[in-house]
N, C-alpha and C positions, 0 to 999 in steps of 0.2 A: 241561680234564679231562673224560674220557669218565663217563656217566653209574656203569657200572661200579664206579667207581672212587670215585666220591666217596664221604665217609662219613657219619654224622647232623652231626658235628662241622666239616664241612667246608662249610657251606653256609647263610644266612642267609635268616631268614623272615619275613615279615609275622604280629604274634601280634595277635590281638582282644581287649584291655585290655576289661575287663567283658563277657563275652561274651554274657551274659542279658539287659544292659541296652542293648542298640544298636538301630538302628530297621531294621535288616536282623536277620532270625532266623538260628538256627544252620546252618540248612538253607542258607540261599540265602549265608552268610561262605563255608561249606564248598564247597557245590557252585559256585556264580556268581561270590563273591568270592575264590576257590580259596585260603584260609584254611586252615591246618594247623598253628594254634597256638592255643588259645584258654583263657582266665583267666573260675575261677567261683569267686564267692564262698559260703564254706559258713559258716552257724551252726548250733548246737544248739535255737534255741528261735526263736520268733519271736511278737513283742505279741501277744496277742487268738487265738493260735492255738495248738494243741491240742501238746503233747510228740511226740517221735518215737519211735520204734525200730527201729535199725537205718536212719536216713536222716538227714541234714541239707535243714536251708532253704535254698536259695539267693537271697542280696540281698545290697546292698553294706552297704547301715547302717538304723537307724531311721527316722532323717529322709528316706533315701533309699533305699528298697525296695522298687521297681519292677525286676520281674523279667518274663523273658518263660516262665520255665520256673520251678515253684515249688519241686522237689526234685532231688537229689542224683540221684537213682531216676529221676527224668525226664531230666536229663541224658546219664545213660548209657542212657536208651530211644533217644534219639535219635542216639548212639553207634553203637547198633543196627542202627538204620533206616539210618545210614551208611554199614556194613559190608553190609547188603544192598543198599544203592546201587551201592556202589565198593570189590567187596572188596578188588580191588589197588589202594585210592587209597594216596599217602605217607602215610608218619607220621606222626598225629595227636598232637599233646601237649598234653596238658589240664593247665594250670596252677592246681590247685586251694588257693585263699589260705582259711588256715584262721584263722577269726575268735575262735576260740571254743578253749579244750584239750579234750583229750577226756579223756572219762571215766579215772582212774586204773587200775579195777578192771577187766581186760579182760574179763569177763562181762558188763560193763553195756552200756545200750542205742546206748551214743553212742561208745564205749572205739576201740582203734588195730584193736581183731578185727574188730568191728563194721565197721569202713570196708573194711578188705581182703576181711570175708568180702564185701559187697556191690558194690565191685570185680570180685570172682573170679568173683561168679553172673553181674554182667551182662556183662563182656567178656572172661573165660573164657580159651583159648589166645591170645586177640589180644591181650592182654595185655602189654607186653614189661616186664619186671621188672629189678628191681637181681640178681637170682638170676643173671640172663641175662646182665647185663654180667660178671657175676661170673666165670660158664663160661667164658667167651672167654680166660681166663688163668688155667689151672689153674697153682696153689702160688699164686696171688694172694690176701691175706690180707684185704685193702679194696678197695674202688670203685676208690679211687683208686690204687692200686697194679695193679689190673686195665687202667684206662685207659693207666696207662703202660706197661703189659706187650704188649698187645692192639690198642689204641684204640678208637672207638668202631665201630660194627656198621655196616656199609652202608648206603644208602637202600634198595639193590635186600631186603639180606634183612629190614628193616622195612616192605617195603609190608605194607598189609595189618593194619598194628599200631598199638596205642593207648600211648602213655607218660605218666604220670600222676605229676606231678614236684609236692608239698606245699611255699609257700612261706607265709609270716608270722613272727611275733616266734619267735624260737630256745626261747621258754620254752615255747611252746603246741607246738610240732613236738616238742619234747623228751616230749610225755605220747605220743607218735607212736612211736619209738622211741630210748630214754634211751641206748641206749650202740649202738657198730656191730655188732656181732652182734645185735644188732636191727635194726639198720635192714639189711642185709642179707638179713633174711627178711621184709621187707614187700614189697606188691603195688606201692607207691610210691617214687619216689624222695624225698630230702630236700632241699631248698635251704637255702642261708645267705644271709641280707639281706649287703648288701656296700657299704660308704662310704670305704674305703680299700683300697689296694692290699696292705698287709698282710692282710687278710682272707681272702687268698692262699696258700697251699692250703688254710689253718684243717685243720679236723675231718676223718681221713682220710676218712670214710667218705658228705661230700660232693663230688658231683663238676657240680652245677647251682649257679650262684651269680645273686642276683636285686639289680638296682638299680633306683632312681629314673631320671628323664631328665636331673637335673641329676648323678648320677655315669655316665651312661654310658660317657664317657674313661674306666672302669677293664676296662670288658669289652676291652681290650686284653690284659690280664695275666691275662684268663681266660682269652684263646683261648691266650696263649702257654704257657700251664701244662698246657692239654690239658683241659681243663674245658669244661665251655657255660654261656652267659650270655643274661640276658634284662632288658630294661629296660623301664618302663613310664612312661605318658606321655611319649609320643612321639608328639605334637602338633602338630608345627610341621615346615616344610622343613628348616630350620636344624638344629633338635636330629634328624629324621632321617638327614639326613647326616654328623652327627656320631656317630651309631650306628652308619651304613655305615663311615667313616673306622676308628673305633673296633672293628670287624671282629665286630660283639656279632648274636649268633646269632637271639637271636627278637627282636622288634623292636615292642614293646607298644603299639598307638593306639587311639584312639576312634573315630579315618577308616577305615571300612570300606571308601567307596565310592571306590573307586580312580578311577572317574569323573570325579568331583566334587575328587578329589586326588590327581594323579596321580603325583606322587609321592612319598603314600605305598602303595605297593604292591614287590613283590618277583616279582609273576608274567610269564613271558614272553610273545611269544604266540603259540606250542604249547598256552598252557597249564601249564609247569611252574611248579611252586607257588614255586618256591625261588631262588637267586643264590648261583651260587658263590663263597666269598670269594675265591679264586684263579683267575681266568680268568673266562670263559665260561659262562653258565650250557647246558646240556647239549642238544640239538636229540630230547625225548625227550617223549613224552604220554602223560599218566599212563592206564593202562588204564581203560576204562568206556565202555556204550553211553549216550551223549548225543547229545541232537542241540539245536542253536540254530534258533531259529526269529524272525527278525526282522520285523518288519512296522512300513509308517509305513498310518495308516489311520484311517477312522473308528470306529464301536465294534459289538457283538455287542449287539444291544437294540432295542427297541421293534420296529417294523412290518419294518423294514428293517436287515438286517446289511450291515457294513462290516469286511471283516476277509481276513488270509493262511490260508489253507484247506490244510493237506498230508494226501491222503488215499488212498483205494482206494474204487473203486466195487466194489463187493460182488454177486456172482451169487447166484441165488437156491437154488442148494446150500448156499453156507457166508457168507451173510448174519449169522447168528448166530454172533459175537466174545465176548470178554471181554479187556478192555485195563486191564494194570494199570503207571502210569507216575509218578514222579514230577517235580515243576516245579516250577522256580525261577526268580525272576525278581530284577532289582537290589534289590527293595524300600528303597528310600530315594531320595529325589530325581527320586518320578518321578511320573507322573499316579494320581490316585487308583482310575482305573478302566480301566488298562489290564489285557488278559485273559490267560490263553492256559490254552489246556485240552483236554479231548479231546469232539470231538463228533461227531454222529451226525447225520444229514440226509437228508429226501425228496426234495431237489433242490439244485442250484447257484444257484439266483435268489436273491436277497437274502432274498426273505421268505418261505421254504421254511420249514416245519414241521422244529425240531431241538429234541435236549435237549443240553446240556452241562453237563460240573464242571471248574469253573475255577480258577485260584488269579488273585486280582483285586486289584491296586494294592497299596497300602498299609495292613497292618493288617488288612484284611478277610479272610484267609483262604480257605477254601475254599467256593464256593459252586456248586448248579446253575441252571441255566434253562432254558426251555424255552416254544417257539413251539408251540401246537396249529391253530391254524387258517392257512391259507396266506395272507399278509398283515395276521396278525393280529398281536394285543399280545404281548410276551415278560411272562415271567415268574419270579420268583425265588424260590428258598428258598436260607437260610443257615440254618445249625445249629452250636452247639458241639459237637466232636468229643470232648471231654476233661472229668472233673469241673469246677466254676465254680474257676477259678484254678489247675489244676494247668499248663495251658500255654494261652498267648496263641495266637493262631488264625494268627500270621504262624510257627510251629511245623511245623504241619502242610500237608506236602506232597505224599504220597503217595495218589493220584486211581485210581478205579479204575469204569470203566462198562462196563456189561453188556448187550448187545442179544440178546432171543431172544423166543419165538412167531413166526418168520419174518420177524423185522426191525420187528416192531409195539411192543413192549416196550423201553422202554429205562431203568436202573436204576443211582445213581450213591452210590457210597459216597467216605468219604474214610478217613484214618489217618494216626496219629503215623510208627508205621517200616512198613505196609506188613504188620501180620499180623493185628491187631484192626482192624475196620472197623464204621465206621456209617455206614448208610443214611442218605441225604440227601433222595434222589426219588426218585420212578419214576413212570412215566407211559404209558399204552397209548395209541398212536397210529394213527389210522383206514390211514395210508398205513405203507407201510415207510421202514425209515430208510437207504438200499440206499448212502449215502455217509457214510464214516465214515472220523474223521481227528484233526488236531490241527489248531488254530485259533489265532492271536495277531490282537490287533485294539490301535491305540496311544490310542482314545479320541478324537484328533484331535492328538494331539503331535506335531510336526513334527519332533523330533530321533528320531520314533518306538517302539516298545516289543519287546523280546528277551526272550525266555524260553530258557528249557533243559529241555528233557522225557530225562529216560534210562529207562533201561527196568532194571528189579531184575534179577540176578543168573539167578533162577531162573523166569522167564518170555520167551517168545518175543518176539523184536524182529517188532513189525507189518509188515503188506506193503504199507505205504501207498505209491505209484507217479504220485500226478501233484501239482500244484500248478497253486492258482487262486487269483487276488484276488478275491472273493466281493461286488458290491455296486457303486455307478455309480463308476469310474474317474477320478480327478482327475490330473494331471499328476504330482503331488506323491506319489500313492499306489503305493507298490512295496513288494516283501520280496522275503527268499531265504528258502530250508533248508535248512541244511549237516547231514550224521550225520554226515561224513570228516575234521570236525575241522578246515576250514581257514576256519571261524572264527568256531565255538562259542566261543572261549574268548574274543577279541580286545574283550573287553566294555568297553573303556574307548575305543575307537571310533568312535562314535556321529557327531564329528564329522567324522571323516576315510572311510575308505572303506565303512565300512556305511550310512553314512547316502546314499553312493550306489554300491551293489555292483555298476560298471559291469562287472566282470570276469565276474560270471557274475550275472545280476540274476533268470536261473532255474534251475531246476537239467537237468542235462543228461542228458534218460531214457535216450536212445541205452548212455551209459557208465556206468549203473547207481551213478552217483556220490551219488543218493542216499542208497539204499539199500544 
């Protein structure tokens, strides 16, 4: 089936079961782990912490409230920051498990207004609504009578769009919208929990139905009804393929790291996010300037760097840049201080005078450094980007450095989505910084370290034009660059041909294949 052609219904996904709580951030499921389904827990109130309005907490339970993002509001920041990433990435569906009923009285602060108005400000026309399904079948009276009139909308005319489906006990979604001319005019879709096959068609004006891992056998009788289905905990090979079998559409795990589990994932590698349940998945790349940047190598530190270098030597007309990019990396299962970032340089030798802002291993976020004397000590600064808890530092990916006073100045902010920034460093440098580029270094990990830098929407893709291993050459030490996509995405590789990219181990200037 040509990508054309298939439709949301037609095609089955990897969803992130707790999506706040995994040790990969949202950033790096979405971009790295090519994640297009992802489950947050909302409440109204949370221990020791101050009432809302107009927001929910996001955590799974009391005992268990370890989040990486602390609101509802932060979530769809980064939503945001998505949409400025990838505005024609697929369609994202945010499975929001509502813990808690909402306010009766729709003026109150927590009510079903409250959530849609907050919805409609942060993701606005990307939005795609029960409204939308609705249109698709004019004289259709329900969802469900739409679906069967119409079917569902394409992938081609949902890029770009966010679907925002409410699942939990029937009693709490019912203070959401109590009858279907309500739910009809919400920003959300509704689900119904699902433990038997009767449960099938239920309520017209449900058309998403949600299971455990021990009923996934019924998402059968969803697909064949013309509905979508999503199961969670979906944990093991076994009950995965029992979800494949089962033909069940979003496919819920705690295994993010397709690496580490390789089969649990649903991504090709093109890169498409998805598997069709009939055929072939689609030979198709989802739009966005990315580039992979692999390197096996020592680390970016102390007297002496060790790292893959992709950059442009800068004349002294237009020395002064501003590069705003964001990176991602596997974060989970990997060394703690592998790097990759964008940096600025007096020279090629190892111990050149540079600054950089990196995103570094696990957990740690975004940080800069910087060498002032030519074979001297590096240096660090780390800062919180965000109030204390509103997001974990593995959140923020969006790096942005600035070189100017003719290449002497160099000055590194970081941000959530790419429009608020703070200042990290900056630093006036005796020499100019005349090489400037992007950097991955693996810390000395032998199966070595991959990043993804893409470039936002509304800013220039750099001229960066050469590559160099930076630092004394060990037999063992190589990378590539790919921007063309032939194998950015292939991230679950490591042991097979990245880990020795005989086919093209540089990139080839002559055929402008980098760039």
């Amino acid at each position: 089936m040509s990508y054309v052609d298939l439709a949301y219904d037609d095609v089955r996904q990897k969803s992130c079961h707790n999506a706040f709580q995994r040790h990969e951030g949202i950033y790096d499921q979405v971009v790295y782990w090519r994640v297009r389904s992802l489950e947050i827990d909302l409440h109204r109130s949370k221990p020791f912490r101050s009432s809302l309005r107009g927001d929910w907490y996001v955590y799974h339970s009391v005992l268990d409230d370890f989040t990486s993002v602390d609101k509802l509001s932060g979530v769809l920041e980064i939503c945001r920051g998505i949409q400025r990433a990838i505005p024609r990435h697929e369609v994202i569906t945010l499975f929001l498990d509502i813990k808690d009923p909402f306010h009766v009285t729709a003026s109150a602060s927590q009510s079903w207004r409250a959530l849609d108005r907050l919805l409609a400000s942060r993701l606005g026309d990307d939005l795609y609504r029960p409204a939308d399904l609705l249109a698709r079948a004019p004289g259709a009276s329900t969802l469900q009578e739409a679906v069967a009139a119409s079917g569902w909308p394409s992938l081609a005319d949902l890029r770009g769009k966010f679907l925002v489906v409410l699942t939990g006990p029937a009693d709490d979604l019912g203070t959401y919208a109590r009858t279907g001319a309500a739910a009809k005019r919400r920003m959300a879709f509704l689900s119904a929990s699902m433990s038997s096959a009767g449960d099938v068609p239920g309520d017209p004006h449900i058309v998403f139905y949600n299971m455990d891992g021990e009923h996934v056998g019924l998402a059968s009788h969803v697909r064949a009804a013309g509905f979508v289905s999503r199961a969670y905990y979906v944990d093991s090979p076994s009950r995965w393929r029992q979800a494949v079998d089962s033909r069940c559409h979003h496919i819920a795990t705690d295994n993010v790291n397709a690496r580490e589990d390789p089969w649990a994932t649903t991504t090709g590698a093109d890169g498409f996010p998805f598997r069709a349940l009939d055929g072939p998945a689609p030979a198709v790349v989802e739009p966005g300037n990315v580039c992979g940047v692999w390197a096996r190598s020592g680390d970016i530190w102390s007297d002496r760097d060790s790292f893959l270098f992709h950059f442009e030597e800068c004349s002294s007309d237009r020395i002064d840049n501003t590069y705003e990019l964001y990176v991602c990396n596997p974060n989970s299962a990997v060394d703690d201080w592998i790097k990759g970032g964008v940096v600025a340089r007096s020279g090629l030798d190892p111990g050149s005078p540079y600054l950089g802002v990196f995103r570094v291993g696990e957990k740690h976020g975004i940080r800069v450094q910087y060498r002032v004397a030519r074979n001297g000590p590096s240096t660090a600064i780390e800062r919180r980007l965000a109030p204390e808890g509103r997001f974990e530092s593995d959140t923020l990916v969006f790096v942005r450095l600035r070189i100017t006073r003719d290449g002497h100045r160099a000055r590194a902010w970081g941000s959530v989505r790419g429009r608020s920034w703070t200042e990290i460093g900056i630093y006036d440098f005796p020499v100019p910084l005349v090489f400037q580029g992007i950097g991955v270094s693996s810390h000395g990990q032998q199966r070595g370290a991959k990043f993804l830098f893409g470039v936002p929407r509304d800013r220039p893709r750099p001229r960066f034009d050469r590559t160099r291993f930076i630092g004394k050459r060990d037999p063992s030490d190589r990378g590539w660059v790919d921007w063309e996509g032939e194998r950015r995405w292939r991230v679950s590789g490591f042991s097979g041909p990245e880990r020795d990219p005989s086919r093209r181990q540089w990139p080839n200037r002559r055929s402008g294949r980098v760039w």
